[in-house]
C-alpha positions in Angstrom: -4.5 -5.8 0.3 -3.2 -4.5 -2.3 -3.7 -1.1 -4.1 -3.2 0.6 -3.1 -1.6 2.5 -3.0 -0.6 4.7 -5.3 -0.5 8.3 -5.6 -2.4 8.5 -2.6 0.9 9.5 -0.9 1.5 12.9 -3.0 -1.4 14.1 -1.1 -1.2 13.1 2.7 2.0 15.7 3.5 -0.1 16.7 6.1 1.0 14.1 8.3 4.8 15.3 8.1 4.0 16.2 11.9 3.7 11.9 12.7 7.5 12.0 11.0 8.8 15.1 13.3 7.5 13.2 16.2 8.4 9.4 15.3 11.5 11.3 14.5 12.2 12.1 18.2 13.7 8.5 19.2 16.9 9.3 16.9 17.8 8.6 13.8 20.3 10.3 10.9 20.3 14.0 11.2 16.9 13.5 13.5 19.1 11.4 16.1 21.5 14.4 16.1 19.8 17.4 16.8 17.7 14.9 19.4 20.3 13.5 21.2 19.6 9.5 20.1 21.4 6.7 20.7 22.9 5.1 17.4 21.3 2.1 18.2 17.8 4.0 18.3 17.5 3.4 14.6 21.1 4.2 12.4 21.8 7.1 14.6 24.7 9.9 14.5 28.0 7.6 13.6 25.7 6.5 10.1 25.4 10.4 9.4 28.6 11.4 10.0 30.5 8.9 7.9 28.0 10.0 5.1 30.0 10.2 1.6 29.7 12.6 -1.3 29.3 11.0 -4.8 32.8 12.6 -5.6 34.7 9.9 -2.9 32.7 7.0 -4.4 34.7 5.3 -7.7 31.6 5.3 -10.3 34.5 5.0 -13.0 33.1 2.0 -14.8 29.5 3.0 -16.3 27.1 0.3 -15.0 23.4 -0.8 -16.3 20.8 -1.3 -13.4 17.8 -3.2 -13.7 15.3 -2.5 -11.9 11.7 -4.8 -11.1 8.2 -2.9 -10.8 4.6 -3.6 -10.4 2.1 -2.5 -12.2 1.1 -2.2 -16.4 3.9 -0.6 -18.1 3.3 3.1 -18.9 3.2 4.0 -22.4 5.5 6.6 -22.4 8.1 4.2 -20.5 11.0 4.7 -23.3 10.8 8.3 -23.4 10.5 8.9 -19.9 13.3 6.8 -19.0 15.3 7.5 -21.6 16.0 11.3 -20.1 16.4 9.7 -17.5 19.0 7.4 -18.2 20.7 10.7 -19.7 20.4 12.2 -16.0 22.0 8.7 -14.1 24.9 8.7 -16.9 26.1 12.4 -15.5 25.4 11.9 -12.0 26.7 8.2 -11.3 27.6 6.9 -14.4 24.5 4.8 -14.6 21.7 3.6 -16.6 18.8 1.6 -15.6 16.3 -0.6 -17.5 12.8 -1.6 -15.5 11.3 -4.8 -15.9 7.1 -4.3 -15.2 4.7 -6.7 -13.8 1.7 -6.8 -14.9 -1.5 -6.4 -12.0 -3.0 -9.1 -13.5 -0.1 -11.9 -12.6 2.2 -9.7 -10.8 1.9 -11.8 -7.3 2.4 -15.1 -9.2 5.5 -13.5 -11.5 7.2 -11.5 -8.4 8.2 -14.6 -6.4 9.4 -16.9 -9.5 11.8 -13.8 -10.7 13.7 -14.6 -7.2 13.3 -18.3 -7.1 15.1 -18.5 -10.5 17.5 -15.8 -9.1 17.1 -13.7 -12.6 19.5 -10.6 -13.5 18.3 -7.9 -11.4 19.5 -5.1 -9.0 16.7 -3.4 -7.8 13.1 -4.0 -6.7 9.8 -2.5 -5.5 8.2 -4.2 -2.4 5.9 -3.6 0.8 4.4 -4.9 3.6 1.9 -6.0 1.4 4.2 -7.0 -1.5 6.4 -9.5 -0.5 9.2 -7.8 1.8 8.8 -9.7 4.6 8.9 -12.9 2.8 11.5 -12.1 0.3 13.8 -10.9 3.3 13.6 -14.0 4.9 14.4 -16.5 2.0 16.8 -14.3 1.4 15.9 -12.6 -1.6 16.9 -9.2 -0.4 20.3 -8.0 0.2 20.5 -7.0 4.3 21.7 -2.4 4.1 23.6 -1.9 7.0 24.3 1.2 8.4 27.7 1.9 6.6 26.1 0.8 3.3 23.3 3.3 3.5 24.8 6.2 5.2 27.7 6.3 2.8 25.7 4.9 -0.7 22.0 6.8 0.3 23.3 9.6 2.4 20.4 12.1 1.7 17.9 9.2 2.5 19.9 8.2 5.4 19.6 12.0 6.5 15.5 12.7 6.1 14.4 9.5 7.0 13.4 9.4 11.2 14.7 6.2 13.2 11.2 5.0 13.5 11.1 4.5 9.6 14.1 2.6 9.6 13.1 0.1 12.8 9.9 -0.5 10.7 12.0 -1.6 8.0 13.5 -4.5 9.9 12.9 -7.9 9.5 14.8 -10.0 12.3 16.7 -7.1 13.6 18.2 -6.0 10.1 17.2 -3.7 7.0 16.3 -5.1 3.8 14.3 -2.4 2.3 15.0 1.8 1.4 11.4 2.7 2.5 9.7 5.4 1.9 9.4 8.8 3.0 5.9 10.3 3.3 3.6 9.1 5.6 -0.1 8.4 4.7 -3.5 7.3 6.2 -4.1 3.8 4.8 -8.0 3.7 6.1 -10.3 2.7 3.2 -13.4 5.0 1.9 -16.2 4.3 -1.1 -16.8 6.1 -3.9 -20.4 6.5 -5.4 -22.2 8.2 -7.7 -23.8 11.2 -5.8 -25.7 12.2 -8.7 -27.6 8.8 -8.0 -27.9 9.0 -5.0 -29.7 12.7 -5.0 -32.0 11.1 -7.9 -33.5 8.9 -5.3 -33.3 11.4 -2.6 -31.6 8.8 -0.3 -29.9 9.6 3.1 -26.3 11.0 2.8 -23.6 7.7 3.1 -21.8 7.7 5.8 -22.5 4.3 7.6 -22.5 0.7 6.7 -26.1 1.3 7.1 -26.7 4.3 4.1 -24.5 2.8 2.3 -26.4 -0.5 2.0 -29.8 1.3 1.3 -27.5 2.9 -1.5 -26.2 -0.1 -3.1 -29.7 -1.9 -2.8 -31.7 1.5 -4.2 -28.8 1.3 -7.7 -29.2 -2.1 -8.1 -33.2 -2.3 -7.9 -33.6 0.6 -10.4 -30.9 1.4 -12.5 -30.8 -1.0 -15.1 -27.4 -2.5 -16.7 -25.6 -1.4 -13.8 -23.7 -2.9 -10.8 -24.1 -1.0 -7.8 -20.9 -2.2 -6.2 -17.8 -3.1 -8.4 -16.3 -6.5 -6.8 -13.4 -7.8 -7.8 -11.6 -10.4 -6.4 -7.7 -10.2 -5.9 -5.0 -12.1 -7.8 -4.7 -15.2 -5.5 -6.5 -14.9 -2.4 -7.0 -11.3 -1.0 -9.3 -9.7 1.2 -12.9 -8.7 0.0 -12.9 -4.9 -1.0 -14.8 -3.9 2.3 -13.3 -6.1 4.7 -10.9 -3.0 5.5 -13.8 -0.9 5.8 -16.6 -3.2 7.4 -14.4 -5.5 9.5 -11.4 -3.9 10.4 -12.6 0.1 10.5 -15.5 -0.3 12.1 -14.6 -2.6 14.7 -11.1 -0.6 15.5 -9.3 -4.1 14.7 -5.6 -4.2 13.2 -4.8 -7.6 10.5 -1.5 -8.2 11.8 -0.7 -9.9 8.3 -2.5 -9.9 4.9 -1.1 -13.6 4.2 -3.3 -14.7 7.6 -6.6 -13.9 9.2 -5.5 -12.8 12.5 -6.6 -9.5 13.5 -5.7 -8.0 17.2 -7.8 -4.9 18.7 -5.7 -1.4 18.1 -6.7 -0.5 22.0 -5.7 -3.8 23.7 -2.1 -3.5 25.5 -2.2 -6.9 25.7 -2.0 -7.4 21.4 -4.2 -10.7 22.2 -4.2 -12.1 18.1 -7.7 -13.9 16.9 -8.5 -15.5 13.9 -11.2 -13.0 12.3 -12.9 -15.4 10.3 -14.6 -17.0 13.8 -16.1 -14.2 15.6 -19.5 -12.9 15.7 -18.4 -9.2 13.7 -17.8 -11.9 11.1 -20.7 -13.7 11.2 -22.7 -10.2 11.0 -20.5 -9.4 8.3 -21.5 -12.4 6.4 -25.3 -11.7 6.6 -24.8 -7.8 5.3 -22.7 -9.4 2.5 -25.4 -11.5 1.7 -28.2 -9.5 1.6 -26.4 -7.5 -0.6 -25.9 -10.5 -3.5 -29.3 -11.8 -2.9 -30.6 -8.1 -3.8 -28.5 -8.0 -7.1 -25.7 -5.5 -5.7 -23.0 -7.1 -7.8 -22.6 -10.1 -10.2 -22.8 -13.3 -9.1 -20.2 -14.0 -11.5 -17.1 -12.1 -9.7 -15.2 -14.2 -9.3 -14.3 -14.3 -13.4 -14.1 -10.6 -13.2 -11.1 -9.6 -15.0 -11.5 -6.0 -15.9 -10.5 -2.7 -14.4 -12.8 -1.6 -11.7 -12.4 2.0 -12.1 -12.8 2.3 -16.0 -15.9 0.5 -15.8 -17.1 2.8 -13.3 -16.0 6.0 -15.0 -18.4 4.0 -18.1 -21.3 4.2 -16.2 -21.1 0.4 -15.2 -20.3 0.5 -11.4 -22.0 2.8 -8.8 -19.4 2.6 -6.4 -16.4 1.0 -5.3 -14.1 1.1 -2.3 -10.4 2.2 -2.0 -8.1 4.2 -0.5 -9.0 8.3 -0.2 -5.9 9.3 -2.2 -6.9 7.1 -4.7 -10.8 7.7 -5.1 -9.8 11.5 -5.3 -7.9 11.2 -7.9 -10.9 9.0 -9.8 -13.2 12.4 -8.8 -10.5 14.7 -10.5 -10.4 12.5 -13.4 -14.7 12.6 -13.3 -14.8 15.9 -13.0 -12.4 16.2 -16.1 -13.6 13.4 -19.1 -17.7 12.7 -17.0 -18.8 16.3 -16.0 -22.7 14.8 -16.5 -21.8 12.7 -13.6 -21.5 13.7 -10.0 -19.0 11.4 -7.6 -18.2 11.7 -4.4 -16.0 10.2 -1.4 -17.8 8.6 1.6 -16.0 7.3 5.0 -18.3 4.7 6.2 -16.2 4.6 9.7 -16.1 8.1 10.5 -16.1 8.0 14.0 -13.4 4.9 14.5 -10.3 5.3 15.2 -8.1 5.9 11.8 -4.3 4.5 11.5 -1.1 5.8 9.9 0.8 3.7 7.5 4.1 2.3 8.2 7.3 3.5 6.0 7.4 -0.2 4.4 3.8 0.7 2.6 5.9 1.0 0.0 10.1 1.2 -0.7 12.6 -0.3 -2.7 14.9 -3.2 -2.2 18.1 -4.8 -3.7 18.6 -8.0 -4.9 20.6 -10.2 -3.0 22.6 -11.0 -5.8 23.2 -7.7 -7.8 26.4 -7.1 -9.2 25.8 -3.6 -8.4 24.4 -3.0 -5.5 26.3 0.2 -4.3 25.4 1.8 -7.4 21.6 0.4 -7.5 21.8 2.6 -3.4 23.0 5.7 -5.2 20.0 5.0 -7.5 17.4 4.6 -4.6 19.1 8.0 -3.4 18.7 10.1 -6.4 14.9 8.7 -6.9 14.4 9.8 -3.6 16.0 13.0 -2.9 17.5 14.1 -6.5 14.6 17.4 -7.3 15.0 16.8 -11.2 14.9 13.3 -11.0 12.4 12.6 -8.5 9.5 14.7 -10.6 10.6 13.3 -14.0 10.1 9.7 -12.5 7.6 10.2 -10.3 5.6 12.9 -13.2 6.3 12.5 -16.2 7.7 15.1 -19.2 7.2 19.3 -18.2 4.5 20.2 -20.9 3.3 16.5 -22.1 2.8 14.8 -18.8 2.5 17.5 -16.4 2.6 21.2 -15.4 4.8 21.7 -12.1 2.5 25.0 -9.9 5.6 26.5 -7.7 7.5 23.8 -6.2 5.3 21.7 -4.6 2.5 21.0 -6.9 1.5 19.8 -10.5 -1.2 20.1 -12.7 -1.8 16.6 -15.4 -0.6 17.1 -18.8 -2.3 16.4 -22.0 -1.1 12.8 -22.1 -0.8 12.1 -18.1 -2.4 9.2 -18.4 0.8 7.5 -20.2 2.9 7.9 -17.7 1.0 6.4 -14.5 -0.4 3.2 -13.2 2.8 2.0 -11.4 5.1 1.5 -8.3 6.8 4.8 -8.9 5.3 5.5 -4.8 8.2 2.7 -4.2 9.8 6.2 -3.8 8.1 8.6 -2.6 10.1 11.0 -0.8 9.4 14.7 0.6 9.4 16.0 -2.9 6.4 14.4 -3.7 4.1 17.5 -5.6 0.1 17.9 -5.1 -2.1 17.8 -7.6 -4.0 21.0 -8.1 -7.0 19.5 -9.3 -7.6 17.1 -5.9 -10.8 17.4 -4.5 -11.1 20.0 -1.6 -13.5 17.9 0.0 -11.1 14.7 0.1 -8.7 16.9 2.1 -11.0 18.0 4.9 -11.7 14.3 5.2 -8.0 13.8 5.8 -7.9 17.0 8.4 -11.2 15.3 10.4 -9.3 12.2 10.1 -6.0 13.5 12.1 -8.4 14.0 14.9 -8.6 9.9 14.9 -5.4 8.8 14.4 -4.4 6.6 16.9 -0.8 4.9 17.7 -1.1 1.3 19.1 1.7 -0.5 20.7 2.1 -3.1 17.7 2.2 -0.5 15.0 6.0 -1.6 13.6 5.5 -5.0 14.6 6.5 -7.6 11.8 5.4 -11.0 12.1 7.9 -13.6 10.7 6.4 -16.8 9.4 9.4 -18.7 8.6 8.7 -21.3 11.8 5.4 -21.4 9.8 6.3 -21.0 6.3 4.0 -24.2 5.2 0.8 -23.4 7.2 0.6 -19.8 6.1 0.7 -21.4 2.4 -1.6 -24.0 3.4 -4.5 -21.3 5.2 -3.9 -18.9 1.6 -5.0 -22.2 -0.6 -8.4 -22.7 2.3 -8.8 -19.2 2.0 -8.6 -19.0 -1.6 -11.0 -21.9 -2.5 -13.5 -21.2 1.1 -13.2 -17.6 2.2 -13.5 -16.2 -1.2 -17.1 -17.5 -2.2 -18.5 -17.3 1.2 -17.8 -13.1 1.2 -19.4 -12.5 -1.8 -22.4 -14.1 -0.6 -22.0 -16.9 -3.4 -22.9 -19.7 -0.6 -26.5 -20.0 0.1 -26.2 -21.5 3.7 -23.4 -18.8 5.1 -23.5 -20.4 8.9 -22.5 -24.0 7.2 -19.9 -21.8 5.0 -18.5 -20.1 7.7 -18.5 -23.6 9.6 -16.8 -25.2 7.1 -13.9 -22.5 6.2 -13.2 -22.2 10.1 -13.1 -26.6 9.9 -10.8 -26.5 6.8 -8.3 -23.5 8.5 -8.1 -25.6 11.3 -6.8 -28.5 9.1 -4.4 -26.4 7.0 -3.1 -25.5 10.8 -4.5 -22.3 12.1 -3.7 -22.4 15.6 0.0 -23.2 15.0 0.3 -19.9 13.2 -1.9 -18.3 15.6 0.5 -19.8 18.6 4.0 -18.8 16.6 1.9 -15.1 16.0 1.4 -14.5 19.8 4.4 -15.6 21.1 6.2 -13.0 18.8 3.6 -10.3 19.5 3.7 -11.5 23.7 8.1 -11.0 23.2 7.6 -7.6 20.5 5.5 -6.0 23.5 7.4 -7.5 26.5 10.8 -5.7 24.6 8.9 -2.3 24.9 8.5 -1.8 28.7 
């Protein structure tokens, strides 16, 4: 699940409130003026033993090297390089970053730490790796005294709750982020088309089909829905959306397909893949393929979804709102004969806050450097003049700051974007000026929806299951994969036969190791 991702975050300030009230169970400053317990999260001894820069010994210049995701910007040297002039005064620091490409990045991340390369710092997620990198032991564990004296401002603004999210086995392995976002998914279509044949407005699974089946009957050299398949095994586009959203269901883990219901106390897990919403699923999907929607070559589809929409050759695709609203601010900007707009399918369910390990940053377990590559995380986070430069660009070439919160794109924006910068995004994250009005009254409706279930920070840890979990990504990959994009005729045999072969790879011992941690995560809450 991947993308996400991105500058989706610089917009969703709005929830700042979920942080002032996460905050309340202590934490840093938070757990001082609240009266937590240190244990509530780092708590009050962490922020008072915080340490200026001028008691740390940064004598001996260091370089820092840094791993990212994502295509590397074109305007990486110049941007870095004032950087780099920025870390030498303030901690006597450079800091060279090592991109991974989206089109390998999931094979390439895992290798860099099995060959233990020369690196200090890394981007991951909940959905990148962190998890499984903190378990083998490709993270270095923060402990309180590391972070309150190396990342004191962090250490300060971020709540408890952000911190206990961060833990994997009791212990930190990750500097997460600091802005909280909505990670609910939404579709982007062409409205222009839709208008043209005076169709119903989208906002169901229902209108949206009619939509997709309307483009792809009579607009001629054009997919009506822009499928792609992940690197590796991933779920299909609209899972989020049709499986998940709509039926108010929670995957506890993108590596597995076990889903609990956001409104059951008792966090009972299921394997989604054999229940009816699936099956039902299946049939829409189907229907869909059969009346030329997408491609029935996909699968080989290698290029960038969005470009190819903004070329007139997709009519709609699904993503995150941050993300789709920036694609309409881009529309509006280089394809003002076209008409786009934002759709929630699931307006009505219930909608679900991300967790502060969406995105963060991480140290190598084997850095040479690692109080140094903390002061880093620190500055990227909380430093003003560092934070936009890395997170904007260059004032005048890559962007226009508006006041202190917002920024209009520069002339050459587009050279400076495209990667996991959000692995710190922080309070100082600006707006863009040209986001869509309409895609933040979707975000205020949504705040009405947002619901807090008891397994929100739980973190399931596979490593009693380390060879299954492989096993069920290689049936998904060569089963799961075809069967969603409606590529096997006789779906009830498919869906028979992916359910047969997940069984095999052993499904119900994950599922049994999964419930026994979930049964133990919400027995500790009472």
């Amino acid at each position: 699940m991947k993308q996400t991702k991105k500058t989706v975050t610089l917009l969703l300030t709005v929830f700042l409130v979920l942080a002032t009230l996460l905050s309340a169970c202590g934490g840093g400053k938070n757990a001082a003026e609240n009266g937590g317990s240190a244990n509530a999260g780092q708590g009050n001894s962490g922020a008072n033993s915080t340490e200026s820069t001028d008691t740390i010994d940064i004598s001996k210049e260091v370089k820092l090297k840094m791993l990212l995701v994502g295509g590397k910007p074109v305007d990486y040297e110049e941007v870095f390089g004032e950087l780099n002039k920025l870390l030498k005064e303030k901690i006597n620091a450079t800091v060279e970053a090592e991109f991974l490409d989206w089109s390998d990045w999931t094979q390439k991340y895992p290798l860099k730490f099995a060959a233990n390369e020369d690196f200090d710092i890394a981007y991951t997620a909940n959905w990148a790796f962190y998890n499984d990198q903190a378990i083998r032991g490709g993270f270095l564990e923060l402990t309180e005294e590391m972070l309150a004296k190396y990342t004191p401002k962090t250490w300060e603004a971020l709540p408890a709750a952000a911190w206990d999210q961060a833990k994997v086995s009791g212990k930190v392995y990750m500097v997460p982020q600091n802005s909280n976002e909505v990670v609910d998914k939404v579709v982007l279509i062409r409205e222009d088309l839709r208008k043209k044949y005076n169709l119903e407005p989208v906002n169901s699974p229902e209108t949206y089909a009619a939509y997709l089946k309307t483009i792809a009957a009579n607009e001629k050299g054009m997919n009506a829905f822009g499928a792609k398949p992940g690197d590796g095994w991933k779920w299909h586009e609209l899972d989020e959306v049709l499986l998940e959203q709509q039926n108010n269901w929670k995957v506890v883990d993108p590596n597995v397909p076990f889903a609990f219901k956001m409104d059951d106390p008792s966090g009972k897990v299921f394997n989604v893949y054999d229940t009816p919403e699936f099956t039902e699923l299946l049939k829409y999907y189907k229907d869909l393929v059969d009346n030329g929607v997408w491609s029935k070559n996909v699968i080989s589809y290698k290029n960038d979804v969005w470009q190819d929409m903004k070329a007139g050759k997709f009519a709609s695709r699904a993503q995150n709102l941050g993300t789709l609203a920036f694609n309409v601010a881009e529309q509006r900007r280089d394809k003002p004969e076209y008409e786009m707009a934002v759709v929630d399918l699931t307006p009505d369910k219930m909608k679900s806050a991300a967790v502060s390990t969406q995105n963060g940053m991480a140290i190598h377990a084997t850095s040479k450097n690692p109080e140094r590559a903390l002061m880093l995380i620190d500055l990227l986070q909380n430093d003003k003049e560092i934070h936009d430069l890395t997170m904007y660009g260059i004032v005048g070439k890559h962007y226009e700051p508006v006041g202190d919160d917002q920024f209009t794109p520069g002339p050459s924006s587009t050279n400076y974007t495209g990667f996991s910068n959000w692995g710190w995004n922080s309070l100082l994250n600006r707006t863009d000026t040209t986001y869509p009005k309409e895609a933040d009254e979707m975000l205020n409706q949504w705040q009405e929806h947002v619901y807090h279930y008891p397994l929100e920070t739980f973190v399931f840890d596979d490593s009693k299951v380390k060879n299954e979990v492989s096993n069920l990504g290689n049936v998904m990959l060569r089963y799961a994969i075809p069967l969603e994009y409606g590529l096997i005729q006789d779906i009830e045999k498919g869906q028979a036969d992916l359910i047969k072969q997940l069984q095999a790879a052993g499904i119900d011992k994950v599922g049994a190791e999964m419930q026994s941690q979930v049964d133990a995560f919400l027995a500790a809450q009472k």
